[in-house]
Backbone as a printed PyTorch tensor [residue, N CA C, xyz], in Angstrom:
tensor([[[  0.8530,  -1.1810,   0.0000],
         [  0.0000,   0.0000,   0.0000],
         [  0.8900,   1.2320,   0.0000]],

        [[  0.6840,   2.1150,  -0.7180],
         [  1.2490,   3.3150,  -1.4090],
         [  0.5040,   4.4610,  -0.2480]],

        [[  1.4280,   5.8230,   0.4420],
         [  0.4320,   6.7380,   1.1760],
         [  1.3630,   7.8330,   0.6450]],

        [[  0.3010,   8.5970,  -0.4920],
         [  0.3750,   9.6090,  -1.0550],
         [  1.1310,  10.8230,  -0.3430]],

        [[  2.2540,  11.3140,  -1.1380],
         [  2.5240,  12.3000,  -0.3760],
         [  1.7460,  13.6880,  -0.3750]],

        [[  2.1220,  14.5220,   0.9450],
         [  1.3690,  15.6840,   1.1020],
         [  1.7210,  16.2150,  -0.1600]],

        [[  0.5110,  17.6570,  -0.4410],
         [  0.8500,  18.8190,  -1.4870],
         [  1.5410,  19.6240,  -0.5470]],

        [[  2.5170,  20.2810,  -1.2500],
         [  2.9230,  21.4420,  -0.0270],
         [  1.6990,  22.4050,   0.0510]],

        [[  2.2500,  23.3360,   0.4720],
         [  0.6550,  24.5220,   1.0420],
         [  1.4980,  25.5100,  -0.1940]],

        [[  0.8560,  26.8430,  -1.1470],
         [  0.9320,  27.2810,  -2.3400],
         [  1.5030,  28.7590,  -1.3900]],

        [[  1.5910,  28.5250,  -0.1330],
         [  1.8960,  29.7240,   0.6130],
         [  3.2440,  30.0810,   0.5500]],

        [[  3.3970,  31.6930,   0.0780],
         [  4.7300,  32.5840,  -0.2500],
         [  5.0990,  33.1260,   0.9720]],

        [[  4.4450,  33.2250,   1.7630],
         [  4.8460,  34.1900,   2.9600],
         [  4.5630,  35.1500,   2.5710]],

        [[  3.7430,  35.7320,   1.9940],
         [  3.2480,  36.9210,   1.6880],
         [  1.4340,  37.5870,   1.9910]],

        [[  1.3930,  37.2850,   3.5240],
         [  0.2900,  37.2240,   4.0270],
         [ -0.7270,  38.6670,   4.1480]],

        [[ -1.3830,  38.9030,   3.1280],
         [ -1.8130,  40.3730,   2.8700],
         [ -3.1770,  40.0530,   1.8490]],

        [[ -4.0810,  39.5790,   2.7760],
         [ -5.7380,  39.8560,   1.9950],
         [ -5.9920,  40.9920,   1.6990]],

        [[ -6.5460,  41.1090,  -0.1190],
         [ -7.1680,  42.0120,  -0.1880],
         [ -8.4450,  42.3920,  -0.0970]],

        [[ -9.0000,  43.3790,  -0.6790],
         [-10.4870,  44.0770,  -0.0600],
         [-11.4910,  42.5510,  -0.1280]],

        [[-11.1630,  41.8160,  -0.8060],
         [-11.9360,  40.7770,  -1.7230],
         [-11.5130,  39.5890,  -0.9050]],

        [[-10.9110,  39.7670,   0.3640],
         [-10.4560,  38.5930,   1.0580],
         [ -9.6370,  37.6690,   0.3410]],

        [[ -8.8710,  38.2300,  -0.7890],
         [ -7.9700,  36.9670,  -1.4430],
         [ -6.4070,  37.6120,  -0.8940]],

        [[ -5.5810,  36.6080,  -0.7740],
         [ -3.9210,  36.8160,  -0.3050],
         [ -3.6480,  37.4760,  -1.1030]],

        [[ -2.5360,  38.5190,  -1.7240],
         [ -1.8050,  38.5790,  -2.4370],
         [ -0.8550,  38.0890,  -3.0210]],

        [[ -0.0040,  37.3840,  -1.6570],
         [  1.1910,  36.5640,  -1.6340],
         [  0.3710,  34.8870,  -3.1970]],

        [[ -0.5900,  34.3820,  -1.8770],
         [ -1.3560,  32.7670,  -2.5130],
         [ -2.2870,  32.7960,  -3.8780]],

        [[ -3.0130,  33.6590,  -3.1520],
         [ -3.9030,  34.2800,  -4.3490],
         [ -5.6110,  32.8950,  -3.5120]],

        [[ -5.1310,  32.4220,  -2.0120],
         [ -6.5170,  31.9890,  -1.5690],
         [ -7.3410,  32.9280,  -0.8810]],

        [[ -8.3640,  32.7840,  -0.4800],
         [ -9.4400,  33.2900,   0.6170],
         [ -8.5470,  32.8270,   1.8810]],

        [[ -9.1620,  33.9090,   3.1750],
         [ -8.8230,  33.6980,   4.2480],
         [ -9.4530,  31.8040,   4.3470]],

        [[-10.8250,  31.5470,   4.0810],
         [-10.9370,  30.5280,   4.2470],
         [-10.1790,  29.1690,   4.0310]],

        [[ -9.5740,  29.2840,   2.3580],
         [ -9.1000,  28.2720,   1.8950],
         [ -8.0010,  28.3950,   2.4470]],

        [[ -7.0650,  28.9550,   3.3850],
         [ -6.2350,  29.1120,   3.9250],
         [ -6.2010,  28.5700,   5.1240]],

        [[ -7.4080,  28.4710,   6.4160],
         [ -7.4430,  27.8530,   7.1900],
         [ -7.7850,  26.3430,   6.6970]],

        [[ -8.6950,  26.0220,   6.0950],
         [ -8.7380,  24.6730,   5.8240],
         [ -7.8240,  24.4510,   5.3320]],

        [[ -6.7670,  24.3960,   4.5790],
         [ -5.8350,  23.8260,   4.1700],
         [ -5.2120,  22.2840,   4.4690]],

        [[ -4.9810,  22.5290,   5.7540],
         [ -4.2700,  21.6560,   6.3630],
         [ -5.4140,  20.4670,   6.5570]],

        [[ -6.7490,  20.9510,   6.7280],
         [ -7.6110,  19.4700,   6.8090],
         [ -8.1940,  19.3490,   5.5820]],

        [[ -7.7380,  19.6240,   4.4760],
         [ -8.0520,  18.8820,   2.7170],
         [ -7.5210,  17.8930,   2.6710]],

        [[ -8.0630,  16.8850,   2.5250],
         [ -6.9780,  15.3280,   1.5470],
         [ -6.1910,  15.9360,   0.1910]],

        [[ -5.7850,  15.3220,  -0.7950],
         [ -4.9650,  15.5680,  -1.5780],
         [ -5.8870,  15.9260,  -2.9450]],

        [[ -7.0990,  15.5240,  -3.0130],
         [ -7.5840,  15.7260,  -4.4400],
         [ -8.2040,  17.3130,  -4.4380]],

        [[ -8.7640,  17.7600,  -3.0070],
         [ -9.3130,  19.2130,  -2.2220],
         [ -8.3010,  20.2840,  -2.7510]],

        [[ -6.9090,  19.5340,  -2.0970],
         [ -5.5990,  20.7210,  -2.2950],
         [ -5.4940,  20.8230,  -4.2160]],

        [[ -5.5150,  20.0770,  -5.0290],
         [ -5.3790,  19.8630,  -6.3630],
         [ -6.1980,  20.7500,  -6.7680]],

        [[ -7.7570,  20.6700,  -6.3690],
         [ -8.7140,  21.0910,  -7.1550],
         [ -8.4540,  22.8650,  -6.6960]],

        [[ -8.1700,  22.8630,  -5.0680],
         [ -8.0660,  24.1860,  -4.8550],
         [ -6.8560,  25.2430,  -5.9250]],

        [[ -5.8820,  23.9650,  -6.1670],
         [ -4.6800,  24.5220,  -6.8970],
         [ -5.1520,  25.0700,  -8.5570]],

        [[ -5.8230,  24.1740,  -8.6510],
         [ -6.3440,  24.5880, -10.2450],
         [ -7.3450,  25.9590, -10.1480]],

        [[ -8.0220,  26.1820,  -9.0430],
         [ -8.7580,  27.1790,  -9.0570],
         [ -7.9720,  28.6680,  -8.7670]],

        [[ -6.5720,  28.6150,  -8.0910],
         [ -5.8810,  29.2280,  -7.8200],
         [ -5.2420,  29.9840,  -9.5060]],

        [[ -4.9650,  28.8320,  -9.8610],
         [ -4.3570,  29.3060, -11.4230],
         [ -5.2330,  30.2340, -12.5260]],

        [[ -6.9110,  29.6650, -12.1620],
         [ -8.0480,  30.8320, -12.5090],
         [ -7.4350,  32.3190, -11.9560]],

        [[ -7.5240,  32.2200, -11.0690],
         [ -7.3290,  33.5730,  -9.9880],
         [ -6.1360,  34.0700, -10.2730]],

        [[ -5.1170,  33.7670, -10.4920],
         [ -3.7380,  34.4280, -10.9480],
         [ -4.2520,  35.2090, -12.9470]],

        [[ -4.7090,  35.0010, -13.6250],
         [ -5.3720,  35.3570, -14.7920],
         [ -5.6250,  36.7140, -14.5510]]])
């Protein structure tokens, strides 16, 4: 049995929400930022692809 490794977290250290509650540094919501750490691996993926919307 294979146990997937973690995603790292997409976090720069650049902790500065804007008006719109998104990071500057990540480009997440304050929210997707606290959950982070309790996503399984397909959560963090899907969040990652939505992230790449948001950088556009």
């Amino acid at each position: 049995m294979s146990i997937e490794n973690e995603i790292p977290s997409p976090c720069v250290g650049i902790c500065a929400p804007d008006e719109n509650d998104i990071c500057m540094g990540c480009l997440r919501t304050t929210d997707e930022i606290t959950r982070w750490w309790d996503m399984n691996n397909d959560e963090k993926r899907r969040l990652l692809e939505v992230l790449k919307t948001r950088q556009r």
